[in-house]
Every structure is written in structure tokens, then in C-alpha cells.
RODO-2510 file (C-alpha; in nm, 4 decimals, decimal comma):
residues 313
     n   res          X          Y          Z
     1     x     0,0000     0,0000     0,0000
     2     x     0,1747     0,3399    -0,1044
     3     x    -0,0072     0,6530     0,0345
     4     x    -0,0577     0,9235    -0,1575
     5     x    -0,2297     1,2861    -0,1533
     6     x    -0,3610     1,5235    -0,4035
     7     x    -0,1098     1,7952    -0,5399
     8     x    -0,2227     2,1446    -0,4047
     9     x    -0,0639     2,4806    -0,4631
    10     x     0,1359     2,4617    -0,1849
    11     x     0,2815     2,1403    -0,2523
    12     x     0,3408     2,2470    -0,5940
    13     x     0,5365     2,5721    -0,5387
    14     x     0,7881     2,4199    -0,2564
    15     x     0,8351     2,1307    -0,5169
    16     x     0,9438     2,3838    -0,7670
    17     x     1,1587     2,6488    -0,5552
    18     x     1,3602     2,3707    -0,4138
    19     x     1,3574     2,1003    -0,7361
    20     x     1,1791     1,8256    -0,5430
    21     x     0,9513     1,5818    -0,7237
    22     x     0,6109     1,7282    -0,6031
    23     x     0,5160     1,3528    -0,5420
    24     x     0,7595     1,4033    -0,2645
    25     x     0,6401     1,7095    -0,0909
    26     x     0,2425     1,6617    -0,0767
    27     x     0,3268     1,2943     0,0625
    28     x     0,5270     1,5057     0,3470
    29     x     0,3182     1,7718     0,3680
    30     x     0,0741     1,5326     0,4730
    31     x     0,2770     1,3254     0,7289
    32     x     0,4884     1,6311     0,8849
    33     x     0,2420     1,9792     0,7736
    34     x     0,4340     2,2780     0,8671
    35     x     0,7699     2,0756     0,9897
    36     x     0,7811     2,0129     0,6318
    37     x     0,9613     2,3627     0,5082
    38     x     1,1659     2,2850     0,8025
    39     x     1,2807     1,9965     0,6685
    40     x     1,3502     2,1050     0,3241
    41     x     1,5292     2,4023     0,4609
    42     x     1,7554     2,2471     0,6498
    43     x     1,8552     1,9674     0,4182
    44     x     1,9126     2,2976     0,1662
    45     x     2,1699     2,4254     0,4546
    46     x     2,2791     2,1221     0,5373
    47     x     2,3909     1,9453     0,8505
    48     x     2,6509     1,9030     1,1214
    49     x     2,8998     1,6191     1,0245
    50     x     2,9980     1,3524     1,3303
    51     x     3,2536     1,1207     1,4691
    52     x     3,2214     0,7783     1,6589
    53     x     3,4842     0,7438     1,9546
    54     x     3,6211     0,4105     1,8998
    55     x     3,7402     0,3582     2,3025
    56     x     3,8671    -0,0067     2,1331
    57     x     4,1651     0,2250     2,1001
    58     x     4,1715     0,5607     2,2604
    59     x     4,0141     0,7397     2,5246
    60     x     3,7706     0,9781     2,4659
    61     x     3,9091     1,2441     2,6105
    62     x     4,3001     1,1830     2,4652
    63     x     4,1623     1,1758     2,1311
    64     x     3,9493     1,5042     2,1728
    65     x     4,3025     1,6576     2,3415
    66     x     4,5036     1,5147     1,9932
    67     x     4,2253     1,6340     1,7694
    68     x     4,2016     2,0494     1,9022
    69     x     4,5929     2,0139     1,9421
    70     x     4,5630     1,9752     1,5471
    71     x     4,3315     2,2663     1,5276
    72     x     3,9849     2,1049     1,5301
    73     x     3,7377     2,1576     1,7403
    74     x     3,4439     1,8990     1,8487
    75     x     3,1224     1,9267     2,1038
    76     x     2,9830     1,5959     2,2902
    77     x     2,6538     1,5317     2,1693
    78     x     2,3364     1,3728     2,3672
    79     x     2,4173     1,0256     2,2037
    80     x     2,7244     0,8509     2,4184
    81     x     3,0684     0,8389     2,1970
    82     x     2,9335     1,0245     1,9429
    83     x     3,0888     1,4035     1,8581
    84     x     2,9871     1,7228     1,6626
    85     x     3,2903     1,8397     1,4519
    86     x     3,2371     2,2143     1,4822
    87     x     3,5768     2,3338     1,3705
    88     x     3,7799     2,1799     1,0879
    89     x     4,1389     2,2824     1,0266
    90     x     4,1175     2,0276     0,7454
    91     x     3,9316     1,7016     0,6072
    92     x     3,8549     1,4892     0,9684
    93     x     3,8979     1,2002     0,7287
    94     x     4,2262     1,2710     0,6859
    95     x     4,3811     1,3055     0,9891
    96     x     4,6322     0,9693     1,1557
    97     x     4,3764     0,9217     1,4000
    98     x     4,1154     0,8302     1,1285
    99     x     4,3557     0,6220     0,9296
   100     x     4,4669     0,4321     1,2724
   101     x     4,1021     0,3901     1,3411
   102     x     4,0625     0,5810     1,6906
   103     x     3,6815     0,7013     1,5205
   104     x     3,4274     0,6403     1,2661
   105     x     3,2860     0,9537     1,0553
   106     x     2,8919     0,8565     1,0970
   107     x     2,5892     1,0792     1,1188
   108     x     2,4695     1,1002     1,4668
   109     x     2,1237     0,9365     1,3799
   110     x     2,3395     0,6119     1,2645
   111     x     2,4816     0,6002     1,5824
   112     x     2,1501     0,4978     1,7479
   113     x     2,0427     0,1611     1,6063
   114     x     2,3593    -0,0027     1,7736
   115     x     2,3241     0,1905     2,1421
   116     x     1,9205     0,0509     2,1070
   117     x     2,0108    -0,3247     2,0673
   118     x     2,2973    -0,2618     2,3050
   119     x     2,4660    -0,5617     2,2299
   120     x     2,6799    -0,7490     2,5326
   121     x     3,0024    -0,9402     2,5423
   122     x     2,9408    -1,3220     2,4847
   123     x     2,6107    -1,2691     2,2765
   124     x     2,5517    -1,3626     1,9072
   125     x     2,4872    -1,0894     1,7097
   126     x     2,4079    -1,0982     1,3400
   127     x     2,4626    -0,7458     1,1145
   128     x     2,1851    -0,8169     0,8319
   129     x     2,3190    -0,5506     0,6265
   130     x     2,6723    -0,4409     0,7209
   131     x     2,8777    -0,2346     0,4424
   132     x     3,0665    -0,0336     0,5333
   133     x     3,0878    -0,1369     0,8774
   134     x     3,0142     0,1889     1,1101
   135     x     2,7216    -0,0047     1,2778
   136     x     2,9421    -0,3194     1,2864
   137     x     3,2161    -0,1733     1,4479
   138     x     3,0281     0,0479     1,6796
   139     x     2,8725    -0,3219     1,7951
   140     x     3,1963    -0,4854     1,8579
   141     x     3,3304    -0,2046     2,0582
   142     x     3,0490    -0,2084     2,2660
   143     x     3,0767    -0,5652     2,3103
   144     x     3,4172    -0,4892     2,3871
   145     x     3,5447    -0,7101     2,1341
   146     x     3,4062    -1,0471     2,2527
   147     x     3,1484    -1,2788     2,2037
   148     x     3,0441    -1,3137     1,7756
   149     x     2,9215    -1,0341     1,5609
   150     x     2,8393    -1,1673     1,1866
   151     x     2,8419    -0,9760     0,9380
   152     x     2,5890    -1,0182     0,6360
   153     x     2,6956    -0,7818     0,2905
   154     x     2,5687    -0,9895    -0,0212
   155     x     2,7257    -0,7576    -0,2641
   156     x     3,0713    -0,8542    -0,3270
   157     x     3,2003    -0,4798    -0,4483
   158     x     3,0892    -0,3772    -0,0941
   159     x     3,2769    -0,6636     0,0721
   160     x     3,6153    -0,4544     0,0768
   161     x     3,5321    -0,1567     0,2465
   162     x     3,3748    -0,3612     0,5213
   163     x     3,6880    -0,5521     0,5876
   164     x     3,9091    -0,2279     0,5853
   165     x     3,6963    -0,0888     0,8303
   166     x     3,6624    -0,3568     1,0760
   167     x     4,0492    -0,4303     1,0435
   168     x     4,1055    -0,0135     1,0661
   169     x     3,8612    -0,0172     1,3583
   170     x     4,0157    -0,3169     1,5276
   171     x     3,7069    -0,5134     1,5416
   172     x     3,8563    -0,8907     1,6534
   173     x     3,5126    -1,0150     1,6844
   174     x     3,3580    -0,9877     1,3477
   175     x     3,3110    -1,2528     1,0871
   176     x     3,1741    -1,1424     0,7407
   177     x     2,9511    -1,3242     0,5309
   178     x     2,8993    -1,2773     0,1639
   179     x     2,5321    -1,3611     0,0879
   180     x     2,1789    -1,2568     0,1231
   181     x     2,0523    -1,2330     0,4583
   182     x     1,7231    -1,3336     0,3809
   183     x     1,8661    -1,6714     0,3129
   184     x     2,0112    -1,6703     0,6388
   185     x     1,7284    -1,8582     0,8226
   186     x     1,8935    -2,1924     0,6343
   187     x     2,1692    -2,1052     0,7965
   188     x     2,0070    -2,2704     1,1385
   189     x     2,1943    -2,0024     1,3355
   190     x     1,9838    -1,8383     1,6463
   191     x     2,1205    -1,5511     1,7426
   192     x     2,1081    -1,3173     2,0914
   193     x     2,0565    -0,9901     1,9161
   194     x     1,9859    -0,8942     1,5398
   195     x     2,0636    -0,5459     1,3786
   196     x     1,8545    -0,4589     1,0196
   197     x     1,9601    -0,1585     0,8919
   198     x     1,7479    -0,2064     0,5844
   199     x     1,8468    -0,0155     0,2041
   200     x     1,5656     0,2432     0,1578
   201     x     1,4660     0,5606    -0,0436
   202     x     1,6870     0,6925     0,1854
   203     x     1,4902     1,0404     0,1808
   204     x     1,6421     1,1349     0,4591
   205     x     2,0111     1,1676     0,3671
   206     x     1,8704     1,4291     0,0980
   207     x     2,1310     1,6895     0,2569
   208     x     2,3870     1,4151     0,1554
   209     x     2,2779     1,3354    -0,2055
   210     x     2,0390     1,6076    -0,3677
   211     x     1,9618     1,3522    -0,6530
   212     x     1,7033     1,2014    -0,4462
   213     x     1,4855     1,4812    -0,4493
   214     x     1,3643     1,3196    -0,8133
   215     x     1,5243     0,9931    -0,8552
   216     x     1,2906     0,8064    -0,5954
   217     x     0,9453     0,7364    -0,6840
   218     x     0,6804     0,4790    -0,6440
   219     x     0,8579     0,2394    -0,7761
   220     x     1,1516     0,2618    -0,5698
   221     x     0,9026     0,2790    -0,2189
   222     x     0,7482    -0,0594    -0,3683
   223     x     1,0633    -0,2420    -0,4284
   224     x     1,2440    -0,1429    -0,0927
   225     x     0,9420    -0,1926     0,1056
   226     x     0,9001    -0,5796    -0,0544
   227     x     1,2211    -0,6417     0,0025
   228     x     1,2321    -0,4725     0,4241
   229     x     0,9745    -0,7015     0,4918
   230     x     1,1069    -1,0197     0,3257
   231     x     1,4567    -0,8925     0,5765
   232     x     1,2863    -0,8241     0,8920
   233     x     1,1177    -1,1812     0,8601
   234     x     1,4501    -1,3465     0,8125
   235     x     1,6176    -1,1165     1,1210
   236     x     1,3136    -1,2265     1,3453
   237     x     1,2324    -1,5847     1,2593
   238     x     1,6179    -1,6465     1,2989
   239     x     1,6109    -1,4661     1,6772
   240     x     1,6306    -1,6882     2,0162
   241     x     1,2992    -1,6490     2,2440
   242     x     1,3368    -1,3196     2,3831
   243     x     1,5941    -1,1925     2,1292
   244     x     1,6211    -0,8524     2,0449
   245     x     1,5423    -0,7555     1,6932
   246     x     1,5567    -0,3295     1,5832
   247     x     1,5000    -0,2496     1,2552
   248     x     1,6013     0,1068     1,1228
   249     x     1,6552     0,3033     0,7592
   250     x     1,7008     0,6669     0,6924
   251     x     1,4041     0,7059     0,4987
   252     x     1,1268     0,9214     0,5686
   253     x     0,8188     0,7066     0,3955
   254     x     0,5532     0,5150     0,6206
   255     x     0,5673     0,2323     0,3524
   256     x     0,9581     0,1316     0,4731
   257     x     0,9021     0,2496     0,8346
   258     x     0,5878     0,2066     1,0457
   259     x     0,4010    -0,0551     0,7524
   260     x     0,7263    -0,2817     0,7996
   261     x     0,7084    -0,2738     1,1337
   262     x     0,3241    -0,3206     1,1352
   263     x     0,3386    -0,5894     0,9343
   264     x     0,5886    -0,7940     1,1029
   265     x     0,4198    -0,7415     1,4461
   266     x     0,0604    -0,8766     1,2651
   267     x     0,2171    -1,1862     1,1487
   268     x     0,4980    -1,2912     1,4428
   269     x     0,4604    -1,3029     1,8383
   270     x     0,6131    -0,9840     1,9060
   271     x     0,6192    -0,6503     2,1085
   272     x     0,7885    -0,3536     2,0532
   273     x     1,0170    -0,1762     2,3368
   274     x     1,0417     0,1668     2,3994
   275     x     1,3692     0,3568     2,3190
   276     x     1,4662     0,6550     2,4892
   277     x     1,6007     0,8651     2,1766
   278     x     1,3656     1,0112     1,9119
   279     x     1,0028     1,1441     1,8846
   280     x     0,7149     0,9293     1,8320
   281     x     0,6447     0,7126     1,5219
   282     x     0,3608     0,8938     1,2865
   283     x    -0,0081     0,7693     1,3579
   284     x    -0,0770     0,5597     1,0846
   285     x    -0,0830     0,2268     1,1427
   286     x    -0,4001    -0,0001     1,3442
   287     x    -0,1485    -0,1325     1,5992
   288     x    -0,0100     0,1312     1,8394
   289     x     0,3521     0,1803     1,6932
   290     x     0,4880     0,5071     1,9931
   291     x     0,7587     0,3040     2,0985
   292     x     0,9000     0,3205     1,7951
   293     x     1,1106     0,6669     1,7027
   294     x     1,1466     0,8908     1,4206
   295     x     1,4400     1,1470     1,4239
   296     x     1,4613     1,4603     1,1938
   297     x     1,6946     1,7250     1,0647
   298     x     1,5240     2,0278     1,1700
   299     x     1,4587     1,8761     1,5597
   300     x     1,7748     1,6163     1,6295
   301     x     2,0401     1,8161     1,3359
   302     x     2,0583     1,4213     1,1645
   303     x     1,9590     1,2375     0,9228
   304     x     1,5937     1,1746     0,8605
   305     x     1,6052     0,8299     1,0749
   306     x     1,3187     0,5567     1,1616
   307     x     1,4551     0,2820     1,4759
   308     x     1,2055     0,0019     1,6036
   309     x     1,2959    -0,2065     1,8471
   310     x     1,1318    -0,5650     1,9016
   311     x     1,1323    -0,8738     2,1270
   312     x     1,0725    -1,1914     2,0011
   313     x     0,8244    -1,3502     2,2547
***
């Protein structure tokens, strides 16, 4: 089911001052009214870039110390290990403290999905979709490098930057697996803890890549919302009772957030947990979806972000 709205005047003149597809801007209009502008302005000025602390190797506070000693300056944010560049002397990607892997460059919203499932030392934990690795190595340093993270990437040009950045992140814990991770139920595994960080629309990383203001349309919502929901069955039905599933994409559209989620929780014993970050999931659904969390530019300075997380019961 894709919702849509009738183009209005309004919908049509935002569409053309800021070179959206109009399909776009009456579907937000509808789900966010006034934030809407808000939105599109912001991703027009675009937004504050981020670093993961990898304590794996450094302290937080001796890499901050080597970081303004180079002439950069960076402000803790609300999310733990996570960093607001504020001041850059030059690229923070390429400083020796990126290339020796003491932090990740990742938008704050990404940052999230691994503090939800909050994975623990001696757990299995399965990455459905890992490449490039910031969620994977953000996992194994919380785990603090124990217990078995897999690693799911099922295209093989994506295979290589996943290994460079769990071997520059010195992730010891992570095994990587070149297929499909809906095939991964035949795999008989049962795992503690399951991360799905699905491919979307990704509508909100607009501020990132101004080609998907017209480049995804129906189409596009129908194939990635097929495919989330053919993922977040394989991520659940391969769980242990009382696993931990959370599902999360940086799209903006119902049809990959709330109707995945909806759908899964129709079909499979679950229940969803509540998660301390983020504003409530929009009102659209016939099963009460408030635990889940939304996060956007104009309120959180991110990424346009949706994170569910679920229990297997």
C-alpha cells in the first residue's frame, strides 16, 4: 500500500523552488504539515557532520586533546561516543587518528540503532546488512570485542570496504559473510541480538545526495518496502525467544518504516520496546507503533532516521 495525496498549490510551489519531485512534498506535507519547510530548509543548509569514539583504542578524552591540538574543534553530543565536529582545520577524514582507526565519521542518527540493541560481550549478534561497517564496528566495541558479531553484505564490491573498516577499527570479533541475509534462516543459526539496517529511499540523507529529491518514486518505495519485509522476517524468525530484533533506515516514507514494522508485528509473536532517543512514530498504522522513534533534521540536526525495536516472545 503506497499513500498518496492530491497535489495542491502549496505542494506544488515548494516542489518547484527547491527542485523536489512534487510527489515528494504533498506525501510530506501530509505526514509532517508545517515541519515540512523545516525539513527542506535544512537539508538545503545542510547538517553538522559527526565522529564515533572508537574507546577499542583511545580514550575519549586523549583523542578530543590530539584532535584540538591539530586545530579542530568537536562538542559531545546527547548520544554517548558520538561528537559534533564544529571546527575543521582540514578534512577529519584525513587526519592519523582516522587512518589508525581511533573514530568512525557517521551521522549522529546512525549512531543509534547499535546503542538501542545494546549488544553485550558473549552474545551472538548478526549485522543483516553491514557495508561499510560503522554499525558493525560500533557493535563490537560495545561488546568490547568479545562474544560473535556476523556480518551479512551480499554484494561482493561492498565486501572490501567492510573488511578495511573492521580491520582499521580493530574489530577482533567480526566474521563477514557474503550472501543474502534473507537466506540466512537456512543457515540454522539463532542468534542473541539482530541489527537490520534495511536499504531504503533513503529520503532522509537528501542533505547528503540532492539527486534524491527526483530519482525516488513509487517504484523505488514498492521495491524497498518488498524487500524490508522479506529482511525483517529473516532477522526475526532467525532470533532466540526473547531476542532482540531493531530495525532502522534513513528514509522518511511510512511504507519502509511504520508498515514494515506493522506488518511484522501482525504476522509474528512480538512486542515492541520503547527507546529513549527520538520522537514518536507517525499515527498511521491499526497497531499502536509510539515506541517506535522517528528522528529529523530540523529537531535532532541528523539524518531523517526511523529505529524500532522488538522482542521476540
Amino acid at each position: 500500500m503506497i499513500l498518496d495525496y492530491p497535489s495542491t498549490q502549496k505542494s506544488r510551489e515548494i516542489a518547484n523552488k527547491y527542485g523536489y519531485d512534487e510527489f515528494i512534498v504533498r506525501r510530506w506535507l501530509n505526514f509532517f504539515g508545517d515541519e515540512t519547510l523545516k525539513i527542506i530548509e535544512l537539508f538545503e543548509k545542510g547538517l553538522p557532520k559527526y565522529i564515533r569514539i572508537n574507546i577499542i583504542k583511545i580514550s575519549e578524552d586523549y583523542l578530543i586533546d590530539r584532535l584540538e591540538k591539530r586545530g579542530f574543534k568537536l562538542k559531545k553530543t546527547e548520544v554517548p561516543y558520538c561528537y559534533e565536529v564544529i571546527k575543521e582545520k582540514y578534512s577529519i577524514g584525513a587526519t592519523p587518528e582516522y587512518l589508525m582507526g581511533y573514530y568512525y565519521i557517521m551521522d549522529k542518527s546512525s549512531c543509534i540503532p547499535p546503542l538501542v540493541l545494546d549488544p553485550k560481550p558473549k552474545e551472538i549478534v548478526v549485522d543483516f546488512c553491514a557495508s561499510p561497517g560503522g554499525k558493525t564496528t560500533f557493535m563490537a566495541m560495545l561488546m568490547k570485542n568479545c562474544g560473535v558479531i556476523l556480518a551479512i553484505e551480499p554484494q561482493k564490491e561492498r565486501l572490501q570496504a567492510l573488511i578495511d573498516n573492521i580491520n582499521r577499527m580493530g574489530a577482533m570479533n567480526v566474521a563477514v559473510l557474503n550472501m543474502d541475509a534473507r537466506d540466512f534462516p537456512k543457515l540454522k543459526i539463532k542468534a542473541d541480538k539482530i541489527l537490520l539496517d534495511a536499504p531504503c529511499t533513503g529520503e532522509g540523507i537528501i542533505f547528503k545526495d540532492k539527486t534524491r529529491k527526483t530519482d525516488r518514486g513509487l517504484k523505488d518505495i514498492l521495491f524497498c518496502s518488498k524487500l524490508q519485509k522479506e529482511l525483517i522476517f529473516a532477522a526475526f524468525d532467525s532470533l532466540k525467544p526473547r531476542g532482540i530484533l531493531v530495525y532502522s533506515t534513513c528514509s522518511l516514507t511510512p511504507e519502509e518504516n511504520e508498515f514494515v514494522v506493522e506488518n511484522l508485528l501482525s504476522k509474528r509473536n512480538a512486542e515492541l520496546l520503547d527507546i529513549e532517543y527520538g520522537e514518536k512514530a507517525l499515527e498511521l498504522t491499526k497497531i499502536d507503533l509510539s515506541k517506535a522513534k522517528r528522528f529529523y533534521p530540523h529537531i535532532h540536526r541528523c539524518a531523517g532516521f526511523f529505529v524500532a525495536k522488538i522482542v521476540k516472545l
